[in-house]
N, C-alpha and C positions, 0 to 999 in steps of 0.2 A: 340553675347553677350546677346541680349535678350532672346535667349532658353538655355544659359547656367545659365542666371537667375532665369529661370523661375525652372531650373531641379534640381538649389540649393535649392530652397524655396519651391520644395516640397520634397527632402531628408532632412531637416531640420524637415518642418513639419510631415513626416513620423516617425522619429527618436522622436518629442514629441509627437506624438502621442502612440508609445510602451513603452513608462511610464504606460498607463491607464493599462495593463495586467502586475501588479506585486504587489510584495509587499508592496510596498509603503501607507504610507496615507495621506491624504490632509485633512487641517486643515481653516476652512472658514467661514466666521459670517458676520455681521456690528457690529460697532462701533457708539453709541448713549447716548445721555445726560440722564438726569431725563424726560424729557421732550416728550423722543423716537423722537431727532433730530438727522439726521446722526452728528456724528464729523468726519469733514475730517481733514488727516495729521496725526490721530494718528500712536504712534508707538508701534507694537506689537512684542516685542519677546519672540521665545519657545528657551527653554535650557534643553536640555536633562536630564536626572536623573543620567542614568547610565557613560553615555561619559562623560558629560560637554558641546555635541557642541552646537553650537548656532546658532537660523535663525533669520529674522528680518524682518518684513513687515512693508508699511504706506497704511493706507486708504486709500480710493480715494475720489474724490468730493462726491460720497454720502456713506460715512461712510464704504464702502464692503472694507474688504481685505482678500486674500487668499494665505495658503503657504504649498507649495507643496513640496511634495520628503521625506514626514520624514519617518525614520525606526519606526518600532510599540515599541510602551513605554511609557514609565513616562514622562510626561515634565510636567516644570512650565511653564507656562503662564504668561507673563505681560505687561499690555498695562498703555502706558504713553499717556496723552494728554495733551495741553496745558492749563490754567485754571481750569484742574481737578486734583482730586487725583489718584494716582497711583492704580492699580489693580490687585492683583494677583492672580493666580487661577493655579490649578493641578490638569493635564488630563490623562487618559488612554487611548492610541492610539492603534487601534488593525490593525492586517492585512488586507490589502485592502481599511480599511475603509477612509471613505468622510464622517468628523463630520465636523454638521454646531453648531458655538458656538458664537451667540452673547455676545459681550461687553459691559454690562451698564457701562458708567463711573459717577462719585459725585462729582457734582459743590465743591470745595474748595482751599480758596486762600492758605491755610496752608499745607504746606507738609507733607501727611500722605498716608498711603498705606492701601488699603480695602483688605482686606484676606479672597477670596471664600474657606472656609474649603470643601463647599461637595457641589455635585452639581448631576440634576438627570441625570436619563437615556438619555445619548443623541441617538435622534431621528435620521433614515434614511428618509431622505428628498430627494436626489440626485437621487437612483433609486430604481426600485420596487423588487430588487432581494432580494430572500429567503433562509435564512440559517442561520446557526451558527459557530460562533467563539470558538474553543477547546483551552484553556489560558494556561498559564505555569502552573498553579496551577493543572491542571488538567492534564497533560500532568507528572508533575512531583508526582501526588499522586495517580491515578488511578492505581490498580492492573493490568498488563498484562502478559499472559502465553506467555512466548518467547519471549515478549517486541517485539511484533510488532505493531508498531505506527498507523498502518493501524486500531487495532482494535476498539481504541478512538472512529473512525468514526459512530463507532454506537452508540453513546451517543447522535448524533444528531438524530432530528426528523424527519422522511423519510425516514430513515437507516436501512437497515436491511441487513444480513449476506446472500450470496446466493449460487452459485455453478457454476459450469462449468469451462473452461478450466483457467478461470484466479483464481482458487485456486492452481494452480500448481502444484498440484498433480494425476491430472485427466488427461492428453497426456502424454504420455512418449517424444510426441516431444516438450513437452514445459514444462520440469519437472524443477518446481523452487519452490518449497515447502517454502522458505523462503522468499519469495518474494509475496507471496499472497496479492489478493486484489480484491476477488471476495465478492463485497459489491455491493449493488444493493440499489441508490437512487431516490426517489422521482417516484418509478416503471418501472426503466430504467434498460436495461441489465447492468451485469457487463463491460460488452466491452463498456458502449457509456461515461464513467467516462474518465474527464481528470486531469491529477495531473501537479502540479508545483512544482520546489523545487528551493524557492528565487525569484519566477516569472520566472528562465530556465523551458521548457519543461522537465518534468521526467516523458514522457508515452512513454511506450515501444509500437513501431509500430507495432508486429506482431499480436498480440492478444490487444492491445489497454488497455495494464495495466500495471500497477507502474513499474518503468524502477528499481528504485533503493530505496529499504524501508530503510527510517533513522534513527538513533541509536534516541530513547527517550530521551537521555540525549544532542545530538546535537541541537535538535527542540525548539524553542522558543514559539509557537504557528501554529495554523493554521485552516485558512478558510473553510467551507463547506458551500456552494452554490448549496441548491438543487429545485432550480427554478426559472422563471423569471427574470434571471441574464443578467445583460449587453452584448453588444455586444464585447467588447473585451473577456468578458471569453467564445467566443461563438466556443472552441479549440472540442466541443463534446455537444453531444444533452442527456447529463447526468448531474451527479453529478460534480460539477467544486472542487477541493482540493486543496489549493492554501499552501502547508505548507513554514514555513520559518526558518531558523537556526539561535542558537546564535551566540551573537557576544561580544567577550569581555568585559570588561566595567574597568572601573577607579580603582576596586581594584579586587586584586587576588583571585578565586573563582575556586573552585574543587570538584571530586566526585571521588571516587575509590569503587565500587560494586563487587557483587557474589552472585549471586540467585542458588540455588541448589533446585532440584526437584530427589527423590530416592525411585524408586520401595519397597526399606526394608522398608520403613514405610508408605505402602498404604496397603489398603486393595483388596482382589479378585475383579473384578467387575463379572456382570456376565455371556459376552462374554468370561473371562477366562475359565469359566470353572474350576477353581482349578490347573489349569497351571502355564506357567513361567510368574509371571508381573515384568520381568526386566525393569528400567528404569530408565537411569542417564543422567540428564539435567544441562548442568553448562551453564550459562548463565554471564559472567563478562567484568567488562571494566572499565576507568576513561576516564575522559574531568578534562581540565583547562583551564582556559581565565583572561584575565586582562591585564594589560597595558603594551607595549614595551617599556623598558630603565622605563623612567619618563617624557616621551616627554610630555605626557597628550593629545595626538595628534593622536596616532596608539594602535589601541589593536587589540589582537588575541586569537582565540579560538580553539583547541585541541582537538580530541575522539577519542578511540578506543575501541572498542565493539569486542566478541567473544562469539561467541555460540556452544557447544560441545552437540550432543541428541544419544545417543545411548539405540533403546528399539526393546525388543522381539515382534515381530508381530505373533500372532497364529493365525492357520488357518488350519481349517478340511478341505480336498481337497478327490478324488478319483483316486487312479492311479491305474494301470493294475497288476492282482495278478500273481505270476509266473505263474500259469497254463494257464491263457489266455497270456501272453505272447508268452506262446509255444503250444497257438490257442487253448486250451481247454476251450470251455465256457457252459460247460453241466451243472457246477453249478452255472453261472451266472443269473440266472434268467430272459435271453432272449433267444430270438430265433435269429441266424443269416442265414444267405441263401447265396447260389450261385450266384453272380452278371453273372457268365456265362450262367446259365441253364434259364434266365429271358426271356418268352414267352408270348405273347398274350393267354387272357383268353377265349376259346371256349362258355363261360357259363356266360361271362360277357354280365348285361343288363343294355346298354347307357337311359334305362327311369327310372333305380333305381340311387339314390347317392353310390359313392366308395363308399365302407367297405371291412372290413376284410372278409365279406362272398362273397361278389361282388367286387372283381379287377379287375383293366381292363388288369392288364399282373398278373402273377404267377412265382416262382420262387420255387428251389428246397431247403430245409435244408443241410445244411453243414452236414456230415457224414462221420467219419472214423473209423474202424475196429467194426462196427454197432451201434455206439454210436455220437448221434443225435449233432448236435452244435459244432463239434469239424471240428476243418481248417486242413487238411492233410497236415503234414509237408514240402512235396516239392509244397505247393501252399502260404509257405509263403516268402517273400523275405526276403534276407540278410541283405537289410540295415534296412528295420523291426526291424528282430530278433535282432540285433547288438545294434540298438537302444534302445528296450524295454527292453533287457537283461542287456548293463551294464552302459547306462544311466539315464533313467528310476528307479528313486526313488522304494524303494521297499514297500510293506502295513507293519505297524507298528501300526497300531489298527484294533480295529474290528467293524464296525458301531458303530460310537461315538455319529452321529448325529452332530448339532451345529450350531456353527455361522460363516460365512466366514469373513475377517477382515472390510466388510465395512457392517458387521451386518445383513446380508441375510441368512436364514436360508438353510440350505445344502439340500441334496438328500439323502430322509430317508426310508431305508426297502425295496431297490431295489436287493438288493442280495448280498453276500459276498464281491463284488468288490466296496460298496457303504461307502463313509466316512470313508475309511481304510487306512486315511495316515493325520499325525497330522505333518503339516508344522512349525516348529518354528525356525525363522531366524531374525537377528537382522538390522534394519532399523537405520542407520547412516546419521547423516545430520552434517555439522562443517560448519561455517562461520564467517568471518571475515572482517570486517568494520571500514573506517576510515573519516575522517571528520575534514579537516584546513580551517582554515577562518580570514583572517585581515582585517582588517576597518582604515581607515586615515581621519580624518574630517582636514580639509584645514581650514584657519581661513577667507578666504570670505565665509564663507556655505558648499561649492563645501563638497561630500561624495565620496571615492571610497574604495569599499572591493572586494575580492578574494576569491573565496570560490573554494575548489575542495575536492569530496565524491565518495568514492572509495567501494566497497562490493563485495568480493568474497567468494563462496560457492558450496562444492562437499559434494556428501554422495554416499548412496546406498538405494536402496528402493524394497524390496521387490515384484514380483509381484502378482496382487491375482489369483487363479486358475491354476498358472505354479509352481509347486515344483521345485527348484532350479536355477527359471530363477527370473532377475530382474532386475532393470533402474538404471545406475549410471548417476550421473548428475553433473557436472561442470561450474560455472555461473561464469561470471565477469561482473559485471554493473560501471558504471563511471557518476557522472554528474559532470561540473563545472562550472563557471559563472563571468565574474570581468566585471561589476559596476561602472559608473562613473557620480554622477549628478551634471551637471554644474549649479551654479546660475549666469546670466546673470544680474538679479536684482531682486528686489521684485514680479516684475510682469512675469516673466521669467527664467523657468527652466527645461533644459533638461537634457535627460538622456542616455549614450550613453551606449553598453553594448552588449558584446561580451559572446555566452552560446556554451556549449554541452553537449550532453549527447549520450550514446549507451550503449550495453550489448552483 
């Protein structure tokens, strides 16, 4: 009995202890007179803005009370004490945070209520972690091309935009082009970032980036922690991204969009070159939230997101011109040679460096019917010939010169066979996203919500340097989460809570 004591009271305490890595924030001060004497026994309660719910704490013998488990928001504040006047005050709660907010209270025997209209900056006291908080305000006004949530992140300081495989479009084995999240904090690789969505894990394990990007209009806010952060966000030796989604609220609330981006009204840039800039970008969707029935008890919140990008990628490449297809390379402006006739050089001297004058083997020019560079037809193979003949893109310019599509400047004045095929093929991406969520506030405190976020995404993607070859990709990511925080009592509250995620 005693080890099955012991192995309760520490699943218990393990269980509150994975409160500390979430959403949540905790609300924590003393309670004191005019005098800065604690008051014990005060009663403090917050009541939400949006919901109505409501928590409730008392002091303790020296004036401290704290209340934990709230969603980030608006609440009033107000603490009653005995012999004093009543106090109210209205706070902004943000994700993760731990505000310490003392409570002066005013000796009077007459029932009257003090109304804190505005109050400063509340300080982080609790710990030394670094970062910033991205608001609805920001979240809902910030311009984004493609409405990827991920790009906010660089409005923080330490943030900057970086590269490699987590923009996903650089492996063809990990082609998730809409999933990007190659963001590099506080001078840390893109890979050593870890993301939350609602406190569930949403880091994709193989490359160590965002499992699943959320629709901007799902998102409520959300944290960035780019240093000296506590030991629960210690999920990565990066950037910690704690995002969190809406949630309903007491009246009916909606959004129905359509962002459109169209090549007919841009101008050339000047990688075009005077070419095709096709481009059509629809970018739409709606969310709704607000209360079930009229219980005042349950609300729920609604998204779906669609993204449609169809654009011409150009790109000056060099393929093989019918003549040297059928081995003739006498006007290509190189020399080819006999890999059979390859001989040690009599004349080679091992105390000079190779050169062209000094090799250490020789080899003979290709030669047919006395014309220098050409491959005699029965020395070339049929899967070759087969190949380069009716696979093999044909030349459709003539040294253009230019740019490849990630801006590299081509192979210029090498000989007729150089920049003689202008690739233009269209880059397809579609996806599709969804996002439910319900919230039940229980009338002891207790919270439980349900969240499941769904994104699926196929295109086609050109590749650069292969004329007619290229990456198709097919993604399905999933997160989802339910929530349940018990209060036991003022002094006591867990959180029990069931997550996944995969892609």
């Amino acid at each position: 009995m005693r080890r099955l004591l012991t192995a309760f009271v520490c699943l218990i305490a393990g269980i509150a202890t994975t409160s500390a890595q979430s959403n949540y924030a905790v609300v924590r001060g003393s309670v004191f007179d005019p005098q800065h004497h604690a008051v014990p026994g005060a009663h403090i309660h917050v009541n939400d803005a949006a919901t109505g719910a409501k928590r409730e704490a008392v002091s303790n013998a020296t004036g401290l009370y704290e209340i934990a488990g709230l969603q980030p928001g608006t609440y009033s504040l107000t603490v009653d004490g005995q012999g004093f006047a009543q106090t109210q005050q209205t706070i902004e709660l943000e994700v993760g945070q731990q505000a310490t907010i003392d409570l002066p209270l005013r000796v009077n025997s007459d029932k009257q209520t003090v109304n804190v209209e505005a109050s400063g900056e509340l300080l982080k006291t609790q710990d030394a972690s670094v970062g910033a908080v991205v608001d609805q305000k920001s979240v809902d006004s910030l311009p984004l091309n493609g409405r990827m949530l991920i790009d906010l992140v660089l409005t923080v300081p330490g943030a900057h935009a970086s590269h490699g495989a987590a923009r996903g479009d650089m492996n063809p084995l990990y082609w998730r082009p809409g999933q990007r999240s190659a963001v590099s904090i506080g001078g840390s690789r893109p890979n050593a970032n870890y993301f939350l969505l609602d406190g569930a894990t949403n880091t994709d394990p193989t490359f160590s980036t965002q499992n699943l990007s959320a629709s901007p209009d799902a998102v409520q806010e959300f944290q960035v922690q780019t240093g000296s952060y506590s030991a629960e966000m210690g999920g990565a030796g990066g950037g910690q991204i704690n995002i969190i989604t809406r949630s309903g609220t007491s009246k009916f609330h909606g959004t129905a969009y359509e962002f459109l981006r169209n090549g007919a009204m841009d101008a050339h840039s000047f990688n075009d070159m005077g070419m095709s800039n096709f481009l059509v970008q629809n970018n739409f969707g709606s969310s709704i939230g607000g209360p079930v029935w009229h219980s005042g008890k349950t609300f729920f919140f609604l998204n779906y997101e669609g993204l449609r990008t169809v654009e011409t990628m150009a790109m000056v490449d060099t393929v093989p011109t019918p003549e040297e297809a059928g081995g003739d390379f006498s006007q290509s402006g190189i020399d080819i040679y006999d890999p059979t006739t390859t001989q040690p050089n009599p004349a080679f001297n091992p105390a000079l460096p190779p050169s062209k004058s000094n090799p250490q083997y020789i080899r003979q020019q290709f030669e047919y019917n006395g014309v220098k560079n050409v491959i005699p037809p029965d020395r070339i193979s049929q899967a070759a010939s087969i190949m380069l003949n009716k696979y093999e893109p044909q030349p459709n310019a003539m040294d253009m010169g230019g740019m490849t599509m990630m801006g590299q400047p081509t192979v210029v004045g090498a000989g007729n066979d150089a920049n003689n095929y202008l690739d233009l093929r269209k880059m397809r991406m579609n996806q599709d996203q969804g996002t439910a969520r319900v919230d039940h506030n229980f009338a002891n405190g207790d919270l439980a919500y349900f969240r499941y976020s769904a994104s699926k995404e196929y295109g086609f993607h050109p590749q650069m340097g292969l004329p007619g070859f290229g990456f198709y990709h097919d993604d399905f990511s999933q997160n989802g989460i339910l929530a349940w925080n018990h209060v036991f009592s003022s002094r006591m509250v867990i959180r029990l809570q069931r997550r996944s995620h995969g892609s």
